[in-house]
GUTI-740929 format. One line per 4 residues: their letters; for each residue x, y, z of N, C-alpha, C, CB. Coordinates in nm, 4 decimals. Glycine has a CB too. Example, Ala and Ser with C-alpha at 12.3 -4.5 7.8 and 13.67 -1.06 7.14 Angstrom:
BEGIN
AS	1.3190:-0.5690:0.7800:1.2300:-0.4500:0.7800:1.3200:-0.3300:0.7800:1.1308:-0.4473:0.9046  1.2850:-0.2250:0.7080:1.3670:-0.1060:0.7140:1.2900:0.0030:0.7870:1.4084:-0.0598:0.5725
% end
This chain:
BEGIN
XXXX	-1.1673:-1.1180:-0.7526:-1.1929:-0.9902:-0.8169:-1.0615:-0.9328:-0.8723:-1.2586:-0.8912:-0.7170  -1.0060:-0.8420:-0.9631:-0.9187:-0.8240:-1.0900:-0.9335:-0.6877:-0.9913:-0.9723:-0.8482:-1.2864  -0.7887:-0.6763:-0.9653:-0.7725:-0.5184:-0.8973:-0.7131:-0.4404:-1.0233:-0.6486:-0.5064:-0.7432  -0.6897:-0.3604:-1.0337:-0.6159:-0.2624:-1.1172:-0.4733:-0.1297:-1.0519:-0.7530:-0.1809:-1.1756
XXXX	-0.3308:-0.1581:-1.1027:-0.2652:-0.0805:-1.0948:-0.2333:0.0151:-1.1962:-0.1949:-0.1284:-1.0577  -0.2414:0.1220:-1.1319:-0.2871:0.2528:-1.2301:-0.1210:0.2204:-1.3006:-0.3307:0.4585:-1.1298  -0.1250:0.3099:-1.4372:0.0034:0.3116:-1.4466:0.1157:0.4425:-1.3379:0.0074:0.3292:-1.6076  0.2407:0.4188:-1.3555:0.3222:0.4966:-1.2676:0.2785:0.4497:-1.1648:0.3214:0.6373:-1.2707
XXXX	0.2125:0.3651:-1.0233:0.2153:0.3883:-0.9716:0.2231:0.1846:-0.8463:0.1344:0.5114:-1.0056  0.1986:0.2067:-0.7132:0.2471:0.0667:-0.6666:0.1415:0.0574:-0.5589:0.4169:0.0513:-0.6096  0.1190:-0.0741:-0.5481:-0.0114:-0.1204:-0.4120:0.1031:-0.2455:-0.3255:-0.2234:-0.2356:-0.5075  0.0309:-0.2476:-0.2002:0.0903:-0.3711:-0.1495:-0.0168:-0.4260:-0.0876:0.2104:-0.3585:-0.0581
XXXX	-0.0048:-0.6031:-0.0237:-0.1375:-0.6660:-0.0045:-0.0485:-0.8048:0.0692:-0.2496:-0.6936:-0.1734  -0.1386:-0.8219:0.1117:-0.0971:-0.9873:0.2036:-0.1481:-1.1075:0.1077:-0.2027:-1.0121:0.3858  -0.0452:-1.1957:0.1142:-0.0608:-1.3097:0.0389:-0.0667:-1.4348:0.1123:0.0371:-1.3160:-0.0509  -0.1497:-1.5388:0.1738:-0.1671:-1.6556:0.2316:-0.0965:-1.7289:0.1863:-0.2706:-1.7014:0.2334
XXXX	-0.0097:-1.8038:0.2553:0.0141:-1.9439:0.2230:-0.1088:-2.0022:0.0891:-0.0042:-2.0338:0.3856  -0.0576:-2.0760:0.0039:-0.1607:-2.1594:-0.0470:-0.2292:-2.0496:-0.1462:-0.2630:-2.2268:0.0769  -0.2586:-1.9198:-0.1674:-0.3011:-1.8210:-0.2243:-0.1853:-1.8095:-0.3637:-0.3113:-1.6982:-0.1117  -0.3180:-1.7931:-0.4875:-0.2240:-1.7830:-0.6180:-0.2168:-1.6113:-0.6541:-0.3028:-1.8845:-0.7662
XXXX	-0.1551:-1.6000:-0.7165:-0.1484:-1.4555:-0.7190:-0.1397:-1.4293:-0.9013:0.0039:-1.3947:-0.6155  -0.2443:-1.3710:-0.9807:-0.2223:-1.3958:-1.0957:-0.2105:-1.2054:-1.1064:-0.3453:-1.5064:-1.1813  -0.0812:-1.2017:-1.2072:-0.0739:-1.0777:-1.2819:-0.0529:-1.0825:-1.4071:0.0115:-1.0008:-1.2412  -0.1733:-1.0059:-1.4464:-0.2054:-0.9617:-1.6157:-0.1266:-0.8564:-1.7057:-0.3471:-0.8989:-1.6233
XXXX	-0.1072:-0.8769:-1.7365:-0.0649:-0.7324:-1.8570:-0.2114:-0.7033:-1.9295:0.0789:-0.7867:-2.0168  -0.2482:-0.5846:-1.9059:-0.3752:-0.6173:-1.9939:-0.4417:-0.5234:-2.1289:-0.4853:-0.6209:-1.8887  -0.2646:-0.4625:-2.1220:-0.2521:-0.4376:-2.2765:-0.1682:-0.4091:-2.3652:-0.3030:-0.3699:-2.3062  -0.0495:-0.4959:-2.2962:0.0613:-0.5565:-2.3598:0.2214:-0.4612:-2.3251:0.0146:-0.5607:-2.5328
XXXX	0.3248:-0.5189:-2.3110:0.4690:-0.4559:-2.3698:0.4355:-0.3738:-2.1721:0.4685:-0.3099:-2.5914  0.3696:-0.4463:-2.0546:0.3750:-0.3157:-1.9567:0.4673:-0.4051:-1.8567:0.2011:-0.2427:-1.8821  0.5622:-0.3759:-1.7796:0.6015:-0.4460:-1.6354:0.5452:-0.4150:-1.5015:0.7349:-0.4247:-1.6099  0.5708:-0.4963:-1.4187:0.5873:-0.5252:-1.3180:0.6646:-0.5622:-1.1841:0.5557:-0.5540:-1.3427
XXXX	0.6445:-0.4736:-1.0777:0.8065:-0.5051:-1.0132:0.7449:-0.5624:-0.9072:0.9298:-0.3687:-0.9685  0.7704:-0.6839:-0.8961:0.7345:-0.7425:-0.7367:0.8737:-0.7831:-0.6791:0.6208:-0.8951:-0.7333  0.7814:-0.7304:-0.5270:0.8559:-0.7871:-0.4320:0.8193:-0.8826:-0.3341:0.8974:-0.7049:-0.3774  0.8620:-0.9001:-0.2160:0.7867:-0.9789:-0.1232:0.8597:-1.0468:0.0240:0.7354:-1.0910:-0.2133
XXXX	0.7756:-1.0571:0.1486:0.8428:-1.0466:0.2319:0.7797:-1.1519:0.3097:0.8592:-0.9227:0.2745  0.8178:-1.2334:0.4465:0.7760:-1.2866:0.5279:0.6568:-1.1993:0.6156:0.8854:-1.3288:0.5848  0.5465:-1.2471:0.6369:0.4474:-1.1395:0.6800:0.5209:-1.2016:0.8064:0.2565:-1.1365:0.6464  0.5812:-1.2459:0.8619:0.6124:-1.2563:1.0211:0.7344:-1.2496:1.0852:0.5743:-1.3675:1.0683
XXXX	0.7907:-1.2338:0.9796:0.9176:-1.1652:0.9539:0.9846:-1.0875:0.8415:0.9867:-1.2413:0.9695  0.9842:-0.9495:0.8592:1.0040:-0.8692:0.7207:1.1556:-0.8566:0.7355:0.9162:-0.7064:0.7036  1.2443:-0.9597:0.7648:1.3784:-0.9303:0.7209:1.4074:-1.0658:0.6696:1.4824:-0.8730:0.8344  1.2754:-1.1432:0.6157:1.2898:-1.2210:0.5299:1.2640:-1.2226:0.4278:1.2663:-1.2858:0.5481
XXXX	1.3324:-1.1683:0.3222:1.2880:-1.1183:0.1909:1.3231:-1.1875:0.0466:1.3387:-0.9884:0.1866  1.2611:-1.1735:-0.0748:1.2639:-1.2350:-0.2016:1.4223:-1.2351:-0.2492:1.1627:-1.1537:-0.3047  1.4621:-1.3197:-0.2888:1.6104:-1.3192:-0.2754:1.6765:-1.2901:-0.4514:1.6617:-1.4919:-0.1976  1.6648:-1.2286:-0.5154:1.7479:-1.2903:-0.6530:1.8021:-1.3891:-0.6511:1.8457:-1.2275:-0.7037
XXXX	1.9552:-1.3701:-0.6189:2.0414:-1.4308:-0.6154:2.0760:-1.5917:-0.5574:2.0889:-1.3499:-0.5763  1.9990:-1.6296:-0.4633:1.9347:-1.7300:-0.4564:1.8259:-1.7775:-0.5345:1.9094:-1.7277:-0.3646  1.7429:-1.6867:-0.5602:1.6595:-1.7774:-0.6703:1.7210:-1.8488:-0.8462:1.5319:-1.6653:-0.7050  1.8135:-1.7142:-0.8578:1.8740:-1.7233:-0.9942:1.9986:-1.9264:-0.9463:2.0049:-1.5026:-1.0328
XXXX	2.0720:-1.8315:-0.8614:2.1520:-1.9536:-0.8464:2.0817:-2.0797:-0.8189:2.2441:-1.9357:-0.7440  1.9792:-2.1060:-0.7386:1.9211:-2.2550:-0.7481:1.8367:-2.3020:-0.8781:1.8235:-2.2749:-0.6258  1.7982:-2.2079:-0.9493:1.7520:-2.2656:-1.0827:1.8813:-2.2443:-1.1654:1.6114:-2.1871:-1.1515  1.9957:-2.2427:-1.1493:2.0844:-2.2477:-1.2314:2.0909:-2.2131:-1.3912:2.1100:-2.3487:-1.2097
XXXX	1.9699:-2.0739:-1.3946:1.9848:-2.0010:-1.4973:1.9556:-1.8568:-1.4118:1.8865:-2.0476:-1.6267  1.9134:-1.7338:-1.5797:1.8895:-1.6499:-1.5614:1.7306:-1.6209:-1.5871:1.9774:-1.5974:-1.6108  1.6672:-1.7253:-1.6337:1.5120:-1.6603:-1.6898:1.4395:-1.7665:-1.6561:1.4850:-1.6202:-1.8634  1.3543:-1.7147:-1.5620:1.2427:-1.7965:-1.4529:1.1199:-1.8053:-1.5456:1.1958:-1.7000:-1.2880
XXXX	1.0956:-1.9587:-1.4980:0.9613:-2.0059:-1.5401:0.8820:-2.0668:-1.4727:0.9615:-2.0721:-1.6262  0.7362:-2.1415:-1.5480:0.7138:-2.2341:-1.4645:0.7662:-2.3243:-1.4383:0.6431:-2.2668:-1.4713  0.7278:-2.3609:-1.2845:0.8207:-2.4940:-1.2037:0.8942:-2.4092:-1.1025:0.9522:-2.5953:-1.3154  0.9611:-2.3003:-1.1404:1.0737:-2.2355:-1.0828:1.0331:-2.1977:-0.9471:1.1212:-2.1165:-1.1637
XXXX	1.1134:-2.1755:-0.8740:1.0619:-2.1125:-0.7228:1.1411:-1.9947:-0.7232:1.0939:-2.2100:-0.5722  1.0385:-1.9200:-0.6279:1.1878:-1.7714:-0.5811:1.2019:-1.7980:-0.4099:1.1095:-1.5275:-0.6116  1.2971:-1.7816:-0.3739:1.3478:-1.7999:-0.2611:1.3381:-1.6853:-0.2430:1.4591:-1.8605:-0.2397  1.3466:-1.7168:-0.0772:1.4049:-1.6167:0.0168:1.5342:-1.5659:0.0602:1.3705:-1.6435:0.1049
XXXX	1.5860:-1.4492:0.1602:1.7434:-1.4523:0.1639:1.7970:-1.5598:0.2511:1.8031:-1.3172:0.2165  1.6903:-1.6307:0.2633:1.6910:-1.7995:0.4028:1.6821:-1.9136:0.3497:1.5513:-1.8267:0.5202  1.6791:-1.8885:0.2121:1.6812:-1.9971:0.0987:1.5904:-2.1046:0.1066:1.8076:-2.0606:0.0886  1.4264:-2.0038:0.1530:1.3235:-2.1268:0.2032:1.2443:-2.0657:0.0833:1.2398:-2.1345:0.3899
XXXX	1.1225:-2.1288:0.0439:1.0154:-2.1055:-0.0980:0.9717:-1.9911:-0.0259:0.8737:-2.2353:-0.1520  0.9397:-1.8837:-0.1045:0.8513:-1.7513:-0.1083:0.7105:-1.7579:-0.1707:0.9254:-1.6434:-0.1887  0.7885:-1.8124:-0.3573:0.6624:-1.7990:-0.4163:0.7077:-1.9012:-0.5659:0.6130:-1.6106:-0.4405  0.6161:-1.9738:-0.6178:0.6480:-2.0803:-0.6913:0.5505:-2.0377:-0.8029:0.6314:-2.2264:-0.6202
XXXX	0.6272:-2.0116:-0.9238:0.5540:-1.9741:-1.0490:0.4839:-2.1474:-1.1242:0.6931:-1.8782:-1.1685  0.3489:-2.1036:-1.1225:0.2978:-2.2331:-1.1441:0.2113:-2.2278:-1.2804:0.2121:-2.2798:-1.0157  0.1998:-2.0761:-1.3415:0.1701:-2.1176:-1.4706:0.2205:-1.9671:-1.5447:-0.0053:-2.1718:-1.4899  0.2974:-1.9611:-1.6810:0.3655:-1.8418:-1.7129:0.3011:-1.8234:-1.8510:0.5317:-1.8509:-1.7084
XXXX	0.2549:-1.7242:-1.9165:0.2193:-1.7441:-2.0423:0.3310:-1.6412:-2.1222:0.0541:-1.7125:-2.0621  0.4064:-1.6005:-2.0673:0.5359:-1.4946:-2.1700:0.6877:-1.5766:-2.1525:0.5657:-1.2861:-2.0824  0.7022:-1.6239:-2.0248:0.8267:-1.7024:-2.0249:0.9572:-1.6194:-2.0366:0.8214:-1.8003:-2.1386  0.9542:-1.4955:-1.9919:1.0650:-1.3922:-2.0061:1.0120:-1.2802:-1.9138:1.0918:-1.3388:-2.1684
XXXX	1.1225:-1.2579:-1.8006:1.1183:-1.1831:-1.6897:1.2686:-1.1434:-1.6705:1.0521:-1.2599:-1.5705  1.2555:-1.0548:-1.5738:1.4183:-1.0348:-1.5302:1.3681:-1.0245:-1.3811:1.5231:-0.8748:-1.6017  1.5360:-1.0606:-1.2924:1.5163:-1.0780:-1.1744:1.6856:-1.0758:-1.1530:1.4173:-1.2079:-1.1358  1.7728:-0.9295:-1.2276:1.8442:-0.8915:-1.2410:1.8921:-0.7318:-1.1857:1.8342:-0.9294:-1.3344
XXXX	1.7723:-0.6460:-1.2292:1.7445:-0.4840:-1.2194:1.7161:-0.4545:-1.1061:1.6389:-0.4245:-1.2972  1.7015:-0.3547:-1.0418:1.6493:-0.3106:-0.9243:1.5744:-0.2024:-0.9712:1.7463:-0.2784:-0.8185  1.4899:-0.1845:-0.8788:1.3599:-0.0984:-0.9036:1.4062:0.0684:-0.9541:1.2624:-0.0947:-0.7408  1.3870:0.0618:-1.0388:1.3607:0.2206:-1.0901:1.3314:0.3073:-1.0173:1.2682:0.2440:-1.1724
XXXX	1.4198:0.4267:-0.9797:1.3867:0.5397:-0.8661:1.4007:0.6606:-0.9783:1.5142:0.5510:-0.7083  1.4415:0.7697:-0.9024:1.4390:0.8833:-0.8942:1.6248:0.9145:-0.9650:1.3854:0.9232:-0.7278  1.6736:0.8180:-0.9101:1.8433:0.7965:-0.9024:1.8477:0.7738:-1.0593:1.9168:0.6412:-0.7912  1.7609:0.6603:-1.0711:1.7836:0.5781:-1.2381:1.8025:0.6562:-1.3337:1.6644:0.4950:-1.3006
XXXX	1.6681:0.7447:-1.3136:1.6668:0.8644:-1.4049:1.7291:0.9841:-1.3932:1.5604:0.9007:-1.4187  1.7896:0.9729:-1.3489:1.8865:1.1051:-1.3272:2.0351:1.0156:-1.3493:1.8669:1.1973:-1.1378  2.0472:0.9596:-1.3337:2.2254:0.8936:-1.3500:2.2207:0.8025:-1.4700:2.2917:0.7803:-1.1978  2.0817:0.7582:-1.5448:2.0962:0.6633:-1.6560:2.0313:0.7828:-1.7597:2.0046:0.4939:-1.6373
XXXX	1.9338:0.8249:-1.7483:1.8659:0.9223:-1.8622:1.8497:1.0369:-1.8309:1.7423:0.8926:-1.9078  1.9233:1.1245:-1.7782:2.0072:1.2601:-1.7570:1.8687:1.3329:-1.7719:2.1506:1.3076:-1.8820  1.7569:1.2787:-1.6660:1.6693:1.3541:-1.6610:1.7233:1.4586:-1.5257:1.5340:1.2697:-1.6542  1.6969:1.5907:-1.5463:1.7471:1.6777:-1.4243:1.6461:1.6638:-1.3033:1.7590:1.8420:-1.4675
XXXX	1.4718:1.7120:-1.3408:1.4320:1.6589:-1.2085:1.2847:1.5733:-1.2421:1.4127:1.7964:-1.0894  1.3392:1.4467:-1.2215:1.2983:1.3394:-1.2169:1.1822:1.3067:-1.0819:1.4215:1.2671:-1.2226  1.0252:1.2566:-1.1749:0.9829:1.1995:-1.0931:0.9924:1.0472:-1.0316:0.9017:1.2296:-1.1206  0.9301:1.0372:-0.9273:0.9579:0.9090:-0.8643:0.9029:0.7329:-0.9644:0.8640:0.9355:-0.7047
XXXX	1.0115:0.6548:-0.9049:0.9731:0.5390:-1.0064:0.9147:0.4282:-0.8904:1.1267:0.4725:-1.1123  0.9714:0.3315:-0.9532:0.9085:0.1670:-0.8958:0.9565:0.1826:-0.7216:1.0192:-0.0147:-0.9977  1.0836:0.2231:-0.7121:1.1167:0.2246:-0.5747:1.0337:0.3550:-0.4633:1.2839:0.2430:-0.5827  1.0169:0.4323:-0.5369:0.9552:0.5388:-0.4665:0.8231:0.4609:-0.4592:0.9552:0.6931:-0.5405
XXXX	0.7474:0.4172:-0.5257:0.5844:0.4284:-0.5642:0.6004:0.2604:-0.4532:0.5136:0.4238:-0.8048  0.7063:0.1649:-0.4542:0.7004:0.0408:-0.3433:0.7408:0.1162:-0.2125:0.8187:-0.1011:-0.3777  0.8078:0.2303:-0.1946:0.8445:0.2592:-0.0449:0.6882:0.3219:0.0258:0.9926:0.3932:-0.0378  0.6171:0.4307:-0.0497:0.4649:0.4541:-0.0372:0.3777:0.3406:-0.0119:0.4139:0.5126:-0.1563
XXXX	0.3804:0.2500:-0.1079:0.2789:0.1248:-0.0546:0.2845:0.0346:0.0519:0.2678:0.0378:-0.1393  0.4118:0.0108:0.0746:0.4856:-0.0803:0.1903:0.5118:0.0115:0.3441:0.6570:-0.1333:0.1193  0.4975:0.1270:0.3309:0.4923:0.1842:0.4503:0.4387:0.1295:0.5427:0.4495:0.2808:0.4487  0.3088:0.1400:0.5101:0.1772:0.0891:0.6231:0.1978:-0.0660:0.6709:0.0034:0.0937:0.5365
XXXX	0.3207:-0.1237:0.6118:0.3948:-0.2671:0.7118:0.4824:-0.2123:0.7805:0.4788:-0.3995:0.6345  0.5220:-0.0795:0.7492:0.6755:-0.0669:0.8489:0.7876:-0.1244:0.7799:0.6739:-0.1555:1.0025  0.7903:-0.1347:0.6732:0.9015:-0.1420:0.5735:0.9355:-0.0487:0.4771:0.8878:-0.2393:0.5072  1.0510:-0.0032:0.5204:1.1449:0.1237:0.5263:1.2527:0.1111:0.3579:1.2639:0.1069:0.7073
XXXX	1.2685:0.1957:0.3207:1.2960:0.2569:0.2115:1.4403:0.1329:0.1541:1.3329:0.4413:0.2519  1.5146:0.1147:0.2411:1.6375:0.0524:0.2299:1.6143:-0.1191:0.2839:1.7507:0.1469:0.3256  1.4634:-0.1672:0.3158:1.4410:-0.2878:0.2897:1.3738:-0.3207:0.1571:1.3765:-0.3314:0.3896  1.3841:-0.2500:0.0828:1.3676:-0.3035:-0.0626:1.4277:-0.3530:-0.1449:1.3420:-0.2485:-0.1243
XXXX	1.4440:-0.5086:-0.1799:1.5127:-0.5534:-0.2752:1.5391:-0.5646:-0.3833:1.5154:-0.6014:-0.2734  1.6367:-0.6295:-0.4832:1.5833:-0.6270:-0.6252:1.4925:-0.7113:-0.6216:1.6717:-0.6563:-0.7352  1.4017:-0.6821:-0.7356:1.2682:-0.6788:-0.7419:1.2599:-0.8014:-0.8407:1.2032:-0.5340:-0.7875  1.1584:-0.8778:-0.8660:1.1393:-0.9644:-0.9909:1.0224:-0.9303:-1.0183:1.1530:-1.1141:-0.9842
XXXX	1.1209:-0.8568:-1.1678:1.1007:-0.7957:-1.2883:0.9810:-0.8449:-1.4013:1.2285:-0.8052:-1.3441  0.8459:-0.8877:-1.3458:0.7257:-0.9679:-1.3885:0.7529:-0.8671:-1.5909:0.5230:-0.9195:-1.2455  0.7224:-0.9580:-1.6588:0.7178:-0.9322:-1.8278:0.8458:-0.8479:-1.8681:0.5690:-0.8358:-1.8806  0.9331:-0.8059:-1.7810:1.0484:-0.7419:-1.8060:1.1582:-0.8395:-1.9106:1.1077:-0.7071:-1.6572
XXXX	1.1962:-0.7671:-1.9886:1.2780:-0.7874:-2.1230:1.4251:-0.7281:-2.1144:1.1994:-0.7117:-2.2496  1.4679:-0.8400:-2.0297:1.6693:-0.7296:-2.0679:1.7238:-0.8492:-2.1466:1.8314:-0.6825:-1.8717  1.8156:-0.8149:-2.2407:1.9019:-0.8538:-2.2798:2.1281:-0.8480:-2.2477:1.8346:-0.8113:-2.3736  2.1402:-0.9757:-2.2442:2.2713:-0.9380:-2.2284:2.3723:-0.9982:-2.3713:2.3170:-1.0023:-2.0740
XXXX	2.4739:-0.9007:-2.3814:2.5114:-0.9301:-2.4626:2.6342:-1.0865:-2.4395:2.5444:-0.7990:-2.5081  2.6445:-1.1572:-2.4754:2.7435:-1.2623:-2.4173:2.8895:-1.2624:-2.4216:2.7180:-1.3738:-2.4713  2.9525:-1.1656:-2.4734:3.0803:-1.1181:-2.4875:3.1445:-0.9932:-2.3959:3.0825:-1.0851:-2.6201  3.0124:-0.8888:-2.3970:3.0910:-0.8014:-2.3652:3.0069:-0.7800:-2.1973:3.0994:-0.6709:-2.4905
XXXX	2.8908:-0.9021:-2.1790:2.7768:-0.8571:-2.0743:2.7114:-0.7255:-2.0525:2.8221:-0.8772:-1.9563  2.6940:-0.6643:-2.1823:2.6411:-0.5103:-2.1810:2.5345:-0.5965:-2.1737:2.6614:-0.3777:-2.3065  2.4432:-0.4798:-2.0976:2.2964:-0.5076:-2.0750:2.2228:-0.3874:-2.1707:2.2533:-0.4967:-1.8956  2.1043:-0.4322:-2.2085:2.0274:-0.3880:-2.3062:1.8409:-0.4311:-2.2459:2.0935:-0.4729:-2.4617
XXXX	1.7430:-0.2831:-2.2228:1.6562:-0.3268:-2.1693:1.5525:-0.3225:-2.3078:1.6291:-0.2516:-2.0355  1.4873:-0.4044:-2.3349:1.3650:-0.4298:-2.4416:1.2337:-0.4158:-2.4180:1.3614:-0.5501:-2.4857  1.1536:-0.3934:-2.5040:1.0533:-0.3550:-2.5253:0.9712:-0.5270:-2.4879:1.0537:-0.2722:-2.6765  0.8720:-0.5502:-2.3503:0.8179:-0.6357:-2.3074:0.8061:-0.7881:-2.4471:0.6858:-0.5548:-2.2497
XXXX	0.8132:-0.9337:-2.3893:0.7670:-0.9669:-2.5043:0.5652:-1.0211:-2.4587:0.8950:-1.1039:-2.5698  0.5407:-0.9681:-2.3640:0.4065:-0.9747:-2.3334:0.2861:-0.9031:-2.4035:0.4055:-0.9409:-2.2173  0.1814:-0.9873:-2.4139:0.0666:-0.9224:-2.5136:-0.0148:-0.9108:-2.4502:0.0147:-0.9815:-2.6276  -0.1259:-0.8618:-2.4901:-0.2281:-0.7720:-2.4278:-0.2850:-0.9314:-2.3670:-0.3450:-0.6504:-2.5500
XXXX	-0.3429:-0.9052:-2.2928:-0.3917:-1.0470:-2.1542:-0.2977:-1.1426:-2.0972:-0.5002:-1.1680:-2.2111  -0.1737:-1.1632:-2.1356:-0.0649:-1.2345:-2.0945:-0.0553:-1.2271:-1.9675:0.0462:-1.2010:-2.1485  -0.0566:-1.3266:-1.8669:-0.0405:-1.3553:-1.7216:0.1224:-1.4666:-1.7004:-0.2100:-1.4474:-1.6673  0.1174:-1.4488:-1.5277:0.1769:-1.5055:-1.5022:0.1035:-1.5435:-1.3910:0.2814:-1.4678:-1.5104
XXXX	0.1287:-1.6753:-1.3113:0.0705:-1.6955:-1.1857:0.1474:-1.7499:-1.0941:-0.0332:-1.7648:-1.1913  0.1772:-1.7268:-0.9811:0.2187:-1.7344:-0.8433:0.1577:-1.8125:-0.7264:0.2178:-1.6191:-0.8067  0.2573:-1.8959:-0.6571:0.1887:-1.9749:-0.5580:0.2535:-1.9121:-0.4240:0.2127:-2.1448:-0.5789  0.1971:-1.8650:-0.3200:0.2617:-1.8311:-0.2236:0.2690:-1.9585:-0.0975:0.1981:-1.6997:-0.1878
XXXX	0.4319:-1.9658:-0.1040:0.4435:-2.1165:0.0186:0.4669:-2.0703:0.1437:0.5804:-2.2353:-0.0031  0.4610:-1.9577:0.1886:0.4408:-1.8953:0.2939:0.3808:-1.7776:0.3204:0.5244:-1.8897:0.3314  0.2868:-1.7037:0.4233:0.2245:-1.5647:0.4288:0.3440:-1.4878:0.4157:0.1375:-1.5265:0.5637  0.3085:-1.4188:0.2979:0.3699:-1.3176:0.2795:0.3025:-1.1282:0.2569:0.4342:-1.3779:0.1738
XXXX	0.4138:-1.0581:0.2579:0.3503:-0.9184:0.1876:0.3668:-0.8896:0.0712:0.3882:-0.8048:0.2347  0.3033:-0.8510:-0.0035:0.3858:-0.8728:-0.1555:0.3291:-0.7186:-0.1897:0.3224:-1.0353:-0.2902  0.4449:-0.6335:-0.2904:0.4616:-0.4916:-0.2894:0.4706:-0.5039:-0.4801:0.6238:-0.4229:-0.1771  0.3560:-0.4384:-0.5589:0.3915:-0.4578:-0.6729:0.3578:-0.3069:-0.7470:0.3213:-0.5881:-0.7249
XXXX	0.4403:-0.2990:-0.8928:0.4003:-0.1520:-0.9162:0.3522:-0.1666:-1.0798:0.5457:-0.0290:-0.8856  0.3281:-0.0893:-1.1535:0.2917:-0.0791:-1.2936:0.4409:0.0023:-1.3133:0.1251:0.0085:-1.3364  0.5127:-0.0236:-1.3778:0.6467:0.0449:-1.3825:0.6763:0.1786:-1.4609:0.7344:-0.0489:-1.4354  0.7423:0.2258:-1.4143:0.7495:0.4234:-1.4443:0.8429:0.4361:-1.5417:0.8131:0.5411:-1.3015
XXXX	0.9339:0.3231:-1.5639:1.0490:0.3491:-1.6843:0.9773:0.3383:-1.8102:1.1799:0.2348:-1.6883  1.0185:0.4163:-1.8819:0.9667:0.3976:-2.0206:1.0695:0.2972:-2.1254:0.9513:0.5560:-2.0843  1.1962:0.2926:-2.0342:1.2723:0.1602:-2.1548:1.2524:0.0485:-2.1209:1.4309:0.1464:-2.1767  1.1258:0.0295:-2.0081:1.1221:-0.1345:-1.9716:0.9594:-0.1452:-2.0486:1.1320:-0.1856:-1.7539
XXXX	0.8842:0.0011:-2.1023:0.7407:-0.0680:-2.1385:0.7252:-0.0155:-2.2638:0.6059:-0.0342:-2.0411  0.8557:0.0288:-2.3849:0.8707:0.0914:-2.4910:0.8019:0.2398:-2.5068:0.8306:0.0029:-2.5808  0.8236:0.2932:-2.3509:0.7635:0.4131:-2.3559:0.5864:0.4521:-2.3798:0.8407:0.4634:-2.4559  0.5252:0.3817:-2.3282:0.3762:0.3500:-2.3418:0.3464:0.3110:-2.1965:0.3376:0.2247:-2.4566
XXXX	0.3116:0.4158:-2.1080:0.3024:0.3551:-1.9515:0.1752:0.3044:-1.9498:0.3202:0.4639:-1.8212  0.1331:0.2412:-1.9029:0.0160:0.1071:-1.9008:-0.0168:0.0767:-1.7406:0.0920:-0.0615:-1.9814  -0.1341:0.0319:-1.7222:-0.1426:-0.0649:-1.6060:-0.1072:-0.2173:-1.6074:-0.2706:-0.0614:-1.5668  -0.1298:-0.2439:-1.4751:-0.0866:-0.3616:-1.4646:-0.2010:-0.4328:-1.3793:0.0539:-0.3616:-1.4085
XXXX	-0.2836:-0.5563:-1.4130:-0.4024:-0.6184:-1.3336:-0.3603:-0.7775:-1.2418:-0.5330:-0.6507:-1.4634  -0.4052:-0.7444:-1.1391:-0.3626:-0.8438:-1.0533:-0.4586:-0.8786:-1.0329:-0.2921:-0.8284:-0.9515  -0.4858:-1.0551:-0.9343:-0.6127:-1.1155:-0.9089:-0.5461:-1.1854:-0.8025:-0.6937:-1.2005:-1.0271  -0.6171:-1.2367:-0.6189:-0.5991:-1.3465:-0.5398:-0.6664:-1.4300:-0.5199:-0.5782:-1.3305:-0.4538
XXXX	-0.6064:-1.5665:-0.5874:-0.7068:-1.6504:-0.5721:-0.6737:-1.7897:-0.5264:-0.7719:-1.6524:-0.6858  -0.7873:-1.8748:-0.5233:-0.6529:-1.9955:-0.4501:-0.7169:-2.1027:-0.6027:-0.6951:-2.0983:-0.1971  -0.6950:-2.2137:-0.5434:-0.7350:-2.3832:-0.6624:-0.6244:-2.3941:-0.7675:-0.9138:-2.3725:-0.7849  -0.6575:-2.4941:-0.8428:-0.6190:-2.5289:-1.0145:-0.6240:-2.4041:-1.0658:-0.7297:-2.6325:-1.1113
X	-0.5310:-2.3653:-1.1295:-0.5402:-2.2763:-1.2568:-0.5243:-2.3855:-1.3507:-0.4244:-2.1499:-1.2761
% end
């Protein structure tokens, strides 16, 4: 069954071993911030920096795995239809917008709306990692490494799908920044399922 994340806002859910996890854009240019944790141990968490460094780039696809901070499989992207994510950014708060877009009082973003959903595991505000950045569009420049965030290159039904190689919790949001969804806040549709895609 096709759940729905409202826009602005984040759900969390248990993921089985062996369970695919498909997220939709399902009407284009919207992100997604997942996270994800050992359901049997939540201080085993989605790693960037390990994931980036063992695929020995910056932009995850299929084939790719994301590790953990234990450098064991989390979750293995097994079919991508946009092929451009980031897994660079950290979740959009309250902070972002106030120290990047001089909003004075700023509502809550991706990190606020994952600390609400993830509560009810007992995962606390400052176990949240950077996040991978599902249809997210940054650019870097190669000279000067200025970063530059873009307008999604995902279209309306564009998925990605996920294999989970261990039970996990997985914490995802429809994202609150408007320079990661060209200012058009949107939902975001998720599905758990297992077999062939």
């Amino acid at each position: 069954m096709i759940q729905r994340i409202p826009p602005k806002s984040g759900v969390a859910f248990i993921l089985r071993k062996g369970q695919r996890l498909t997220v939709t854009d399902p009407e284009g240019e919207q992100v997604s911030d997942l996270v994800a944790y050992n359901l049997d141990d939540r201080k085993e968490v989605i790693s960037s920096g390990r994931s980036l460094d063992y695929a020995g780039r910056m932009f995850l696809t299929t084939g790719d795995v994301l590790y953990s901070n234990r450098s064991r499989d989390m979750l293995k992207i097994v079919k991508d239809e946009v092929g451009r994510h980031d897994f660079t950014l950290t979740p959009c708060s309250k902070d972002t917008f106030r120290k990047l877009y001089n909003e004075a009082d700023p509502q809550g973003g991706c990190q606020e709306n994952l600390e609400a959903a993830l509560s009810e595991y007992g995962i606390g505000p400052d176990d949240i990692p950077i996040a991978f950045n599902i249809f997210m569009h940054v650019a870097m420049d190669p000279d000067t490494g200025k970063i530059s965030v873009l307008p999604p290159l995902s279209k309306a039904g564009q998925s990605i799908v996920l294999e989970a190689c261990m039970d996990l919790i997985i914490g995802m949001t429809s994202c609150s920044a408007g320079e990661s969804n060209n200012f058009v806040y949107k939902p975001i549709d998720y599905q758990i399922g297992s077999g062939v895609v």
